[in-house]
BALOBA-1460 file (C-alpha; in Angstrom, 3 decimals):
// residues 116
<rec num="1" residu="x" x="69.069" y="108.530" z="92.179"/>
<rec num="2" residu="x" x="70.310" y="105.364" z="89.925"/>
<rec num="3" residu="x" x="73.267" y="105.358" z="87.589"/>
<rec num="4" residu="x" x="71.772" y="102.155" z="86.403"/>
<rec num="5" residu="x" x="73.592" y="98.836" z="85.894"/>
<rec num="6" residu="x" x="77.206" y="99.483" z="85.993"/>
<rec num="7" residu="x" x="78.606" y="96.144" z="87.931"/>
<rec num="8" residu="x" x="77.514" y="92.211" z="87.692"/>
<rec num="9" residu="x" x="79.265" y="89.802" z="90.232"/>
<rec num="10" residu="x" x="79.299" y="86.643" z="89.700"/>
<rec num="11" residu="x" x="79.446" y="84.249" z="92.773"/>
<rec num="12" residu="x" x="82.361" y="81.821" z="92.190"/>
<rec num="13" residu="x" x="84.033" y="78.754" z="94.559"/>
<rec num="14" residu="x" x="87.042" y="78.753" z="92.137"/>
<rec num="15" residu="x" x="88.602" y="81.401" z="91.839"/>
<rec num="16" residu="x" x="91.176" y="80.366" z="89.034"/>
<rec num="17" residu="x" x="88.880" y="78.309" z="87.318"/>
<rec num="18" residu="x" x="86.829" y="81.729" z="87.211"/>
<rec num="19" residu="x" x="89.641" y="84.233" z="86.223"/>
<rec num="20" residu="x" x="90.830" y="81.559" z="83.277"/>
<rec num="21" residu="x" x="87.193" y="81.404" z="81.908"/>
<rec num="22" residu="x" x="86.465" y="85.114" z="82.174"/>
<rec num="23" residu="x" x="89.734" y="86.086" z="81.115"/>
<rec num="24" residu="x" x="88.963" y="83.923" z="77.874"/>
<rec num="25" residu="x" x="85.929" y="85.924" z="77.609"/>
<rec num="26" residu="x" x="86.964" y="89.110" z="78.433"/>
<rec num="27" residu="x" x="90.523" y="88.972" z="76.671"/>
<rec num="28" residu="x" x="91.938" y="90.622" z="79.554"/>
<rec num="29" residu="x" x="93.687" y="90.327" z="82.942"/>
<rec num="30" residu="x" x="91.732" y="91.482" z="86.205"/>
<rec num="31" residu="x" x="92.062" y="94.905" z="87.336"/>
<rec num="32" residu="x" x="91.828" y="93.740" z="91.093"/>
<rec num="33" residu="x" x="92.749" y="90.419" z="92.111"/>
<rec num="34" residu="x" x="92.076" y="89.536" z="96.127"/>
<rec num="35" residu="x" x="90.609" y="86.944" z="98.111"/>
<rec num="36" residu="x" x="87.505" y="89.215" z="98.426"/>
<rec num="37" residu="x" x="86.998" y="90.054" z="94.555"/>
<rec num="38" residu="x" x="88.231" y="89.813" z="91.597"/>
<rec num="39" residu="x" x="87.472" y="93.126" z="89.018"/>
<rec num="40" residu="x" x="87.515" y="93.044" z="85.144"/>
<rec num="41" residu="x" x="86.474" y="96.350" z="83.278"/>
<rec num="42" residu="x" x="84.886" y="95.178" z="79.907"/>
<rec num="43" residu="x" x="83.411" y="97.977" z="77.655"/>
<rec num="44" residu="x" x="82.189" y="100.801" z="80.783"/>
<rec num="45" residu="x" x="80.807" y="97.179" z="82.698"/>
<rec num="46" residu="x" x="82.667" y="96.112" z="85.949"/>
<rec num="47" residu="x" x="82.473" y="92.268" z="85.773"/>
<rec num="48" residu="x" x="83.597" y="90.887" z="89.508"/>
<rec num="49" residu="x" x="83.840" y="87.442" z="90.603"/>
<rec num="50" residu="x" x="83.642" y="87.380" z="94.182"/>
<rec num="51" residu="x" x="84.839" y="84.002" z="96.267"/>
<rec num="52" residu="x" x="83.209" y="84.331" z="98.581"/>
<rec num="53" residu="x" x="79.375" y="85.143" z="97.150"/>
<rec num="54" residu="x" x="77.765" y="81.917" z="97.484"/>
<rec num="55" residu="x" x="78.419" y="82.595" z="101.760"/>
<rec num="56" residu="x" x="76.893" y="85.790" z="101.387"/>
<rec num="57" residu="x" x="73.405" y="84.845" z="99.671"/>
<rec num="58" residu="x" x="74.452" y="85.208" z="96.425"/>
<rec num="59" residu="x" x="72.658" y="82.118" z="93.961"/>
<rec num="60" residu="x" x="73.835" y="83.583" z="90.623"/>
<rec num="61" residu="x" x="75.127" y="86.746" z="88.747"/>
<rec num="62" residu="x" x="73.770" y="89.426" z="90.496"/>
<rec num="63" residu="x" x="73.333" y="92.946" z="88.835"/>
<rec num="64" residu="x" x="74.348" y="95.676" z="90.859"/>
<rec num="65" residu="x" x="72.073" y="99.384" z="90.452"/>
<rec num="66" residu="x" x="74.756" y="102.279" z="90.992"/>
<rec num="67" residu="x" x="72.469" y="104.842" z="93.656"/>
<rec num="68" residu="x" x="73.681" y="107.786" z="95.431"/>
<rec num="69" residu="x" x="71.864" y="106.949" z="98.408"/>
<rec num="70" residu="x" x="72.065" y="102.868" z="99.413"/>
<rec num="71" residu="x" x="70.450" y="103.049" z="102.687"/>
<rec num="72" residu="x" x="67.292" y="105.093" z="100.943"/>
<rec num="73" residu="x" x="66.829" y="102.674" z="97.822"/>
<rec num="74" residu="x" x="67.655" y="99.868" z="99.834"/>
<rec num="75" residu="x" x="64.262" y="101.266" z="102.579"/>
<rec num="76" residu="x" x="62.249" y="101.525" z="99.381"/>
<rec num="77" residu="x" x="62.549" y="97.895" z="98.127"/>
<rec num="78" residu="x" x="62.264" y="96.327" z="101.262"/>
<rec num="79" residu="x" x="58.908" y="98.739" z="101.600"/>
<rec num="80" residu="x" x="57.955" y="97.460" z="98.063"/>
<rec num="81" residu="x" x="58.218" y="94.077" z="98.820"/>
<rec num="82" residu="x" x="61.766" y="92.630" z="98.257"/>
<rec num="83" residu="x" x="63.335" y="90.244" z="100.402"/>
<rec num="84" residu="x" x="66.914" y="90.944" z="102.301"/>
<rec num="85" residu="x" x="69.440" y="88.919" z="101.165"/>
<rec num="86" residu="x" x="72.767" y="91.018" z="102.467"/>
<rec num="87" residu="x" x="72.266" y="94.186" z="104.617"/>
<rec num="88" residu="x" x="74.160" y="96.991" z="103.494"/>
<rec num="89" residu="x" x="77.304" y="96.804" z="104.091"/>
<rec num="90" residu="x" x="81.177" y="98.496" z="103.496"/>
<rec num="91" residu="x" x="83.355" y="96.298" z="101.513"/>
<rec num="92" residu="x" x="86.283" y="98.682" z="101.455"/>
<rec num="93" residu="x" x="87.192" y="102.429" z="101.006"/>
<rec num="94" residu="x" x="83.389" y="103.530" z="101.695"/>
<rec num="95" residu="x" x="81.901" y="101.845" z="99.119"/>
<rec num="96" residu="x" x="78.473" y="99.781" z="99.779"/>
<rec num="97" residu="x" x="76.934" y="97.317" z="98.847"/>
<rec num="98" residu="x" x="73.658" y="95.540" z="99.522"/>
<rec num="99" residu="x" x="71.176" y="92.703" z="97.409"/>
<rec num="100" residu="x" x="67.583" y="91.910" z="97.439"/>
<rec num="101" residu="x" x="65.162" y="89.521" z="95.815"/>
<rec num="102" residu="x" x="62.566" y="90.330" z="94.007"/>
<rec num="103" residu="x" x="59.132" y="88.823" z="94.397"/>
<rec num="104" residu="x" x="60.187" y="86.051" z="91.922"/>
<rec num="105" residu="x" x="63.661" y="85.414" z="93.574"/>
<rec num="106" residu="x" x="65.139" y="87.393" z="91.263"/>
<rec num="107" residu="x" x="68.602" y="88.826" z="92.692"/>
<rec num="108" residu="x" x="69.228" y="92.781" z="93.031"/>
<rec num="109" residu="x" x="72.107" y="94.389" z="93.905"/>
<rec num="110" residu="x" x="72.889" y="98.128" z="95.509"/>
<rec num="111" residu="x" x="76.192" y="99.548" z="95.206"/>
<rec num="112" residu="x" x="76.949" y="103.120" z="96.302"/>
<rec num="113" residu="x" x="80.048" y="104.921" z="95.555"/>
<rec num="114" residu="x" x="81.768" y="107.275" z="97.980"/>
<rec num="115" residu="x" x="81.254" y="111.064" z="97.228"/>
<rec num="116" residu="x" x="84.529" y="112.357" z="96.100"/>
């Protein structure tokens, strides 16, 4: 069902400001680098920073849950209690994506793989 935590994206307005900072951190250049998202691998973690978060509902880093079945998990939190902040959606190649709140605001994020 969950392949737990695997991917944190932080929201960012500048992008090159960002990618200096976290590639100070990280000690390494970004695996992806597009106007959409930008990808660093750091120790089995995907660390994005996506441009264009803070548009999309994003208020803060924003763990993202690994599931095999978006639209399912997604259906159970809202039935639990969690507010939608971005719908599921396809953000390239088949892969989804969706986030929630929490009842205390608190940010989760879906991401689904495509079956290979």
């Amino acid at each position: 069902m969950t392949a737990g935590i695997q991917t944190i994206v932080y929201p960012v307005k500048d992008a090159e400001r960002a990618k200096a900072v976290f590639g100070a951190l990280l000690g390494a250049e970004p695996y992806a680098d597009t106007p959409y998202y930008i990808g660093y691998k750091a120790a089995g973690q995907d660390v994005g920073l996506d441009p264009n978060g803070h548009a999309q509902g994003l208020t803060g880093p924003t763990p993202f849950w690994h599931v095999t079945d978006l639209r399912e998990r997604l259906a159970a939190l809202l039935d639990a209690g969690a507010e939608l902040v971005q719908d599921a959606r396809d953000v390239g190649n088949g892969r989804l994506v969706a986030s929630v709140k929490d009842a205390d605001g608190n940010m989760v994020g879906l991401l689904q793989d495509p079956v290979a």
